[in-house]
Legacy VTK file of the C-alpha trace (Angstrom):
# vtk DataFile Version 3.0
C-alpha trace
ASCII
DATASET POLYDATA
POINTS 391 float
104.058 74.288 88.436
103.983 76.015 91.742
106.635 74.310 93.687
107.611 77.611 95.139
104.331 78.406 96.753
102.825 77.537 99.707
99.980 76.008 98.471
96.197 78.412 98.616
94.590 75.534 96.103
94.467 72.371 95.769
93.106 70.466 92.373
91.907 72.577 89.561
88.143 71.303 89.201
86.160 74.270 89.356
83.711 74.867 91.877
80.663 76.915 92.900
80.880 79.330 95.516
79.630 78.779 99.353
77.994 81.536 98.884
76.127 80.168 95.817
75.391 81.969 93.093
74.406 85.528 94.093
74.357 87.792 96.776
70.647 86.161 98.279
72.054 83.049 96.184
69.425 83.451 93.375
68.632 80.937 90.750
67.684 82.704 87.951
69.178 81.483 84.922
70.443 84.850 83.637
72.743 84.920 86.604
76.632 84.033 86.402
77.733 81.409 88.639
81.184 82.117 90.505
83.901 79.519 90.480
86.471 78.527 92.834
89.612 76.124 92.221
90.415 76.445 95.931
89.297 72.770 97.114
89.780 72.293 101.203
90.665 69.018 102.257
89.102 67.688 105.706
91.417 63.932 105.462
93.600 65.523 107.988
90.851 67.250 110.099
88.364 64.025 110.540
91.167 62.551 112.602
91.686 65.358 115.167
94.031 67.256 113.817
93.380 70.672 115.103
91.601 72.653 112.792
93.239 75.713 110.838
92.279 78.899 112.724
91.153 82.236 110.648
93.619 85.309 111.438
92.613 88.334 112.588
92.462 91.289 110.730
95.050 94.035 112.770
92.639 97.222 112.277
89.878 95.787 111.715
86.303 96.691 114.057
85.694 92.447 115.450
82.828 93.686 116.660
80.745 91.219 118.962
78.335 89.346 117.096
75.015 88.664 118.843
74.062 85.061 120.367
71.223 83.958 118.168
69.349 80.532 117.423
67.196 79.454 115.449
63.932 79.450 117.995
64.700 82.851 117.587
63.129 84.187 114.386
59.974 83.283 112.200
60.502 82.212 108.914
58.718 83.865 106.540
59.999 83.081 102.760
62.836 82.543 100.852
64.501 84.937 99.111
66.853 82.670 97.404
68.620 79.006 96.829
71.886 77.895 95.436
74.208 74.718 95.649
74.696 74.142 99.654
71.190 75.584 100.391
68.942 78.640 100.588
68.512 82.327 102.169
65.190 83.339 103.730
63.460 86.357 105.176
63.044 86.284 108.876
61.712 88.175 111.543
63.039 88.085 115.494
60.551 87.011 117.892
62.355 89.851 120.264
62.908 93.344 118.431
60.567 92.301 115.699
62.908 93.175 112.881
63.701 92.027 109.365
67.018 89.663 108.825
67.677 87.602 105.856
69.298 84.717 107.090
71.714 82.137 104.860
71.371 78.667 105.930
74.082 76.167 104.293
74.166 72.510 104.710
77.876 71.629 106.243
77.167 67.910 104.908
77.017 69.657 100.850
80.338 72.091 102.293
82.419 69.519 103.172
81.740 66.698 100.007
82.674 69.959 98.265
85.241 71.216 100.170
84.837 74.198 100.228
85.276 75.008 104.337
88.026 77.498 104.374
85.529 79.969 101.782
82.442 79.296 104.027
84.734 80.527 107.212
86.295 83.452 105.820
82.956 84.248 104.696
82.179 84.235 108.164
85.267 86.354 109.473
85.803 89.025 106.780
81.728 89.945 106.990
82.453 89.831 111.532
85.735 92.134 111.037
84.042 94.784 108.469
81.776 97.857 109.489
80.617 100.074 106.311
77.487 101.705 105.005
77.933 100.285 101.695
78.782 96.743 103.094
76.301 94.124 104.249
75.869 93.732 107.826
76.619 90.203 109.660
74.522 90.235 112.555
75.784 86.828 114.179
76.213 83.146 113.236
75.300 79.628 114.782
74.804 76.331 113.528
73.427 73.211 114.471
74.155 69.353 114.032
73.445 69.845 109.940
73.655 73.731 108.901
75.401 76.954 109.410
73.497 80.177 110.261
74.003 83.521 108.947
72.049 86.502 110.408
72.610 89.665 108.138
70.464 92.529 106.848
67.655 92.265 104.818
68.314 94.604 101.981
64.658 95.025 100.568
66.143 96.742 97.061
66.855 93.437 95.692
70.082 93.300 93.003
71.579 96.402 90.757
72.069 93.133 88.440
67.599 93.058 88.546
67.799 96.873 87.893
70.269 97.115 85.685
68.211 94.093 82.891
65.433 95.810 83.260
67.095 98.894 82.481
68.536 97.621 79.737
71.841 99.760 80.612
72.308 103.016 83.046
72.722 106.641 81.960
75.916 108.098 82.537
75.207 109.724 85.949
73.295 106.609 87.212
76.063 104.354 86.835
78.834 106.887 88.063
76.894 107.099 91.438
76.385 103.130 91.943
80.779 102.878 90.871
81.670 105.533 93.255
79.933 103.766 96.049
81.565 100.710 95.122
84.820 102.432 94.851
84.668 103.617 98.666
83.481 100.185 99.776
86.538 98.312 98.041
89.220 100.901 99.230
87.420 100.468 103.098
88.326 96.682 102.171
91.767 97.047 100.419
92.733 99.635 103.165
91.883 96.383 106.070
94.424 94.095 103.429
90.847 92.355 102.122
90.579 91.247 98.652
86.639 90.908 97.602
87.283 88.865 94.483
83.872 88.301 93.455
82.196 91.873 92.010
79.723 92.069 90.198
75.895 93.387 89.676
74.625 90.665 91.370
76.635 91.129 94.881
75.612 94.153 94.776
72.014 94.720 96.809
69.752 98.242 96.790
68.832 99.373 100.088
65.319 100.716 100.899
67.563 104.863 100.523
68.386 103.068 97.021
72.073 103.150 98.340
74.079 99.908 97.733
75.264 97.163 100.184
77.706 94.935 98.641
77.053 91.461 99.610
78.257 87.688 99.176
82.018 87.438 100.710
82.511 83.763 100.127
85.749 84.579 97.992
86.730 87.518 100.411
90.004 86.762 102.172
92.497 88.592 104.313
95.855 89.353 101.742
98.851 91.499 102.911
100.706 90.018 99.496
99.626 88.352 97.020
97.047 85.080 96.060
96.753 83.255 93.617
93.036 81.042 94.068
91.265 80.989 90.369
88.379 82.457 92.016
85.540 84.769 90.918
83.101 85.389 87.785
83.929 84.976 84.509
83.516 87.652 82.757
85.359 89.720 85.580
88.163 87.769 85.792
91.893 89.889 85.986
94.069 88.483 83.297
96.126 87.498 86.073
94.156 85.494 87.782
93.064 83.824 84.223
96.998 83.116 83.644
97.123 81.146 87.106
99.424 83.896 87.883
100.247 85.707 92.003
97.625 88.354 92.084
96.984 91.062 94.655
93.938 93.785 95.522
93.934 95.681 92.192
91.566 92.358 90.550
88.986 93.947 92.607
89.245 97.543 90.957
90.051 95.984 87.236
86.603 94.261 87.868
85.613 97.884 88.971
86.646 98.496 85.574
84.420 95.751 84.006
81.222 96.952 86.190
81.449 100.423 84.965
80.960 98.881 81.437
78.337 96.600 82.113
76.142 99.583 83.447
76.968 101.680 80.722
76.129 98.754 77.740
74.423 96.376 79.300
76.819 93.937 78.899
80.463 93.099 80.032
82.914 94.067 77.814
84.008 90.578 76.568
80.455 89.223 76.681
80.161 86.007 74.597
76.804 84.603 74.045
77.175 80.897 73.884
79.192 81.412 77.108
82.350 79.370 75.822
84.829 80.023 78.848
88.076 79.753 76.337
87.162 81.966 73.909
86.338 84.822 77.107
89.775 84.003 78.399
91.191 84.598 75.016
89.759 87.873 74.962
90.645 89.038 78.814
93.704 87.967 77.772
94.264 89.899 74.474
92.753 92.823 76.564
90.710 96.220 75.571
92.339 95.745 72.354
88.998 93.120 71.193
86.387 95.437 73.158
83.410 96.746 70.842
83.070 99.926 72.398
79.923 101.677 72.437
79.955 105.812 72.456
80.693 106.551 76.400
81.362 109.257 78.298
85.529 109.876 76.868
86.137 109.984 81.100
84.217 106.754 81.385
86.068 105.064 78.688
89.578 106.460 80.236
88.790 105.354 83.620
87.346 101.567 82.374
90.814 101.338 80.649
93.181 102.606 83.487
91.058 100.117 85.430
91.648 97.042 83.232
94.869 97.860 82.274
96.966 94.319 81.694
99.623 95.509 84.185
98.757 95.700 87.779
101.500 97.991 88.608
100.324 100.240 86.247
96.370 99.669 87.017
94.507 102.632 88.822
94.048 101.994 92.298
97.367 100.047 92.388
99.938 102.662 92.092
101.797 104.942 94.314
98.824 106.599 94.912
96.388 104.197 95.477
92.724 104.622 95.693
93.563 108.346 95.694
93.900 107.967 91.291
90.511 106.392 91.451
88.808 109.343 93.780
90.771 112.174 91.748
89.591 110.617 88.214
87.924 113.473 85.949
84.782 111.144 85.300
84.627 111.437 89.243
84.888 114.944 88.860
81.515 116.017 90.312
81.240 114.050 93.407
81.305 114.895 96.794
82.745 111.973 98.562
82.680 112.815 102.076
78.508 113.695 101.056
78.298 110.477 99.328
79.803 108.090 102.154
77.495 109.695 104.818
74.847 108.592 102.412
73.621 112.351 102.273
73.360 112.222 98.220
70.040 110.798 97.153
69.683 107.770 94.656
69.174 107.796 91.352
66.563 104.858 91.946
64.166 104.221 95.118
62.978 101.214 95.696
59.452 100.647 95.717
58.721 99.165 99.398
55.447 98.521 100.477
56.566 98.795 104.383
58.675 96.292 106.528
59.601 93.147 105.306
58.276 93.880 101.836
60.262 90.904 99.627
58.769 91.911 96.053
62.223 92.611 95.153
63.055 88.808 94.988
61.730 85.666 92.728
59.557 83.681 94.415
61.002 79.963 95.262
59.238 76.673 95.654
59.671 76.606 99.946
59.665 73.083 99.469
58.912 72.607 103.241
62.878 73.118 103.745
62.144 74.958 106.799
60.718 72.394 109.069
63.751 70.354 108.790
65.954 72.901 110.407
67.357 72.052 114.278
66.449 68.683 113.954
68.050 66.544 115.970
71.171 64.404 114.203
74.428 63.435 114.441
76.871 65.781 113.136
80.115 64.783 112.320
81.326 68.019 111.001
80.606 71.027 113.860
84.701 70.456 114.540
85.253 71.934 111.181
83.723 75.773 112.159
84.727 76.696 114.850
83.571 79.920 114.589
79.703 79.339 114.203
78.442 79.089 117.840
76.561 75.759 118.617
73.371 76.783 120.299
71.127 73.934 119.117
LINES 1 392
391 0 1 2 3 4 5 6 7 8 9 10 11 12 13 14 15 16 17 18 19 20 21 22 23 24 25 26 27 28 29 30 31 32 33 34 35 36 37 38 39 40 41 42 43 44 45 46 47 48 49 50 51 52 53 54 55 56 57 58 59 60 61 62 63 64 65 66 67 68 69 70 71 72 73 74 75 76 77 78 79 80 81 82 83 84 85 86 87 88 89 90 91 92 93 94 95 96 97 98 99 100 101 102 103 104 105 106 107 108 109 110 111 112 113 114 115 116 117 118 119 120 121 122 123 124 125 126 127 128 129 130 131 132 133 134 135 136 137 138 139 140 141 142 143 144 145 146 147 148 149 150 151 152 153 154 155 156 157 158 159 160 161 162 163 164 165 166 167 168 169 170 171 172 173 174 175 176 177 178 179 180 181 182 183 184 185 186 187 188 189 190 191 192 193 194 195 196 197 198 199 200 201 202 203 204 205 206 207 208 209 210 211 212 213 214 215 216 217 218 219 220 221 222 223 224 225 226 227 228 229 230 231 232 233 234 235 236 237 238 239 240 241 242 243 244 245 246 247 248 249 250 251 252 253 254 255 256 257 258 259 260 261 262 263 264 265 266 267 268 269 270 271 272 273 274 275 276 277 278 279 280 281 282 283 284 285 286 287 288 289 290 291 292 293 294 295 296 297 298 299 300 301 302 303 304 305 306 307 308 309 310 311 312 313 314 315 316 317 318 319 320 321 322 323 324 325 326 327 328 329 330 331 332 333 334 335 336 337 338 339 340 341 342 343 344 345 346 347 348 349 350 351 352 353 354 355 356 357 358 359 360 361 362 363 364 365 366 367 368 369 370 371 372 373 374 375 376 377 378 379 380 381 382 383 384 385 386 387 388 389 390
């Protein structure tokens, strides 16, 4: 019962992500879906009612997004599909550059309800400036999709790298975790809680530097939350036990990365992928863990990360993200080198010149594309406000 609480969900069906299933919203069956209990209703809004507005973030960069259309760019391919619709590579007709660009169908949002995500997608990626963080280069939408201009990473996922590695060697994944650790604390530091980390938001530049991607379950928190949101296997036991949560599930699924890399696998893995028996063990805690032979500083750090009590989780206490930086397996880097990007990766990308998508699966295109800015009625443009209508 949460009679206390002003309401952040609504029914407890689960439900995919706007954002689909991956940072480029990949379909590969290897890939772990994220799930949201957070269910929007639009009863209210489809009679007028003014729609919710998204608050700004005090500190945050809001810096202006560019006017863009779709007339603007060539399509060239997709780089990925999911439940509410797909991501291509584009190029502008104007400065000739590379975008990706997500397209989602607001008809499949809203018989989903899943608005409020798909907007705060939209705001947290305006408000946030970072090397390690994608870049949102403007949005739009017309009478039946949204528009999302970002970068095109050409890398592909640390989740491709990382199965075709098998697992990472000690340095390699220590490098890839301490970028992510300067990303999240940029993010915690703005009160934004990522909620959905994991190898496959997390994209390789062309420098082999990471961009963290997908912020569908990103949302502005001074306090606390409580939305069952995220990915399985690096779910917070808090958020598991329905429980107020606050930034630290984003550095206990720090915790969870660091393991992956280093085995291959998360640490509660379960191969039939039976969602009570994981919760049973996130819930018991470390305690069930196989644990392979790390690094004794990797292992110390993974458990200070997913330790059961968030006041007592790194990154959580008195002194912050300042534990995480300070951490002995940490010992080695220079962070002021690493966040100027002036540390080379452990892994370059092999691009064969602009635009090069290799990186990605290859998609049926379906002939998606030439339905785009077709002329309709659209009964839902009220309901994002913040997508500019330039069809």
């Amino acid at each position: 019962m949460r009679t206390s609480r002003t309401p952040e969900a609504g029914p407890s069906s689960i439900s995919p992500s706007p954002s689909m299933v991956s940072s480029y919203m990949s379909s590969s069956i290897e890939h772990r879906a994220s799930l949201s209990t957070q269910r929007t209703s639009v009863t209210t809004w489809s009679k007028n009612v003014e729609v919710p507005e998204i608050p700004r973030i005090p500190g945050a960069v809001n810096r202006p997004q560019g006017s863009y259309k779709l007339a603007d760019f060539n399509i060239h391919r997709t780089l990925g599909t999911g439940s509410f619709g797909r991501v291509h590579l584009v190029r502008s007709k104007h400065n000739f550059r590379f975008y990706a660009i997500k397209v989602l169908s607001k008809d499949k949002i809203v018989r989903m309800k899943q608005i409020m995500h798909t907007r705060y997608e939209q705001a947290m990626l305006s408000s946030v400036q970072h090397p390690f963080i994608i870049n949102l280069w403007g949005s739009f939408q017309d009478s039946a999709n949204l528009y999302m201009v970002m970068d095109f990473v050409p890398g592909g996922e640390l989740f491709t790298l990382l199965r075709r590695s098998n697992r990472f060697p000690d340095p390699v994944a220590k490098f890839y975790a301490a970028e992510v650790a300067l990303a999240l604390n940029y993010l915690h530091n703005l009160n934004i809680i990522y909620r959905d980390l994991k190898p496959e938001n997390i994209l390789l530049n062309s420098d082999g530097h990471i961009k963290i991607a997908d912020f569908g379950f990103a949302k502005y928190c001074e306090n606390v939350a409580w939305t069952l949101c995220g990915t399985p296997d690096y779910l917070a036991p808090e958020i598991i036990a329905n429980a107020r949560y606050n930034k630290s599930v984003d550095w206990y699924a720090l915790g969870v990365l660091i393991f992956e890399m280093l085995s291959g696998l998360p640490p509660f893995h379960e191969p039939e992928a039976n969602p009570v028996v994981l919760y049973e063990k996130i819930t018991k805690g470390p305690s069930c863990i196989k644990w392979p032979t790390f690094n004794p500083n990797a292992t110390d750090l993974i458990l200070k990360f997913m330790e059961h009590d968030p006041s007592r989780r790194f990154g959580n206490m008195r002194n912050g993200a300042g534990d995480v930086f300070a951490h002995p397996w940490f010992m080695e880097v220079d962070w002021n080198r690493l966040r100027n990007r002036e540390i080379q990766a452990p892994y370059l990308p092999k691009i064969n010149g602009d635009g090069d998508a290799s990186a990605f699966e290859r998609y049926p295109e379906d002939k998606v594309a030439e339905m785009y800015g077709l002329p309709a009625t659209d009964p839902h443009g009220k309901l994002f406000p913040d997508f500019d209508y330039t069809a």
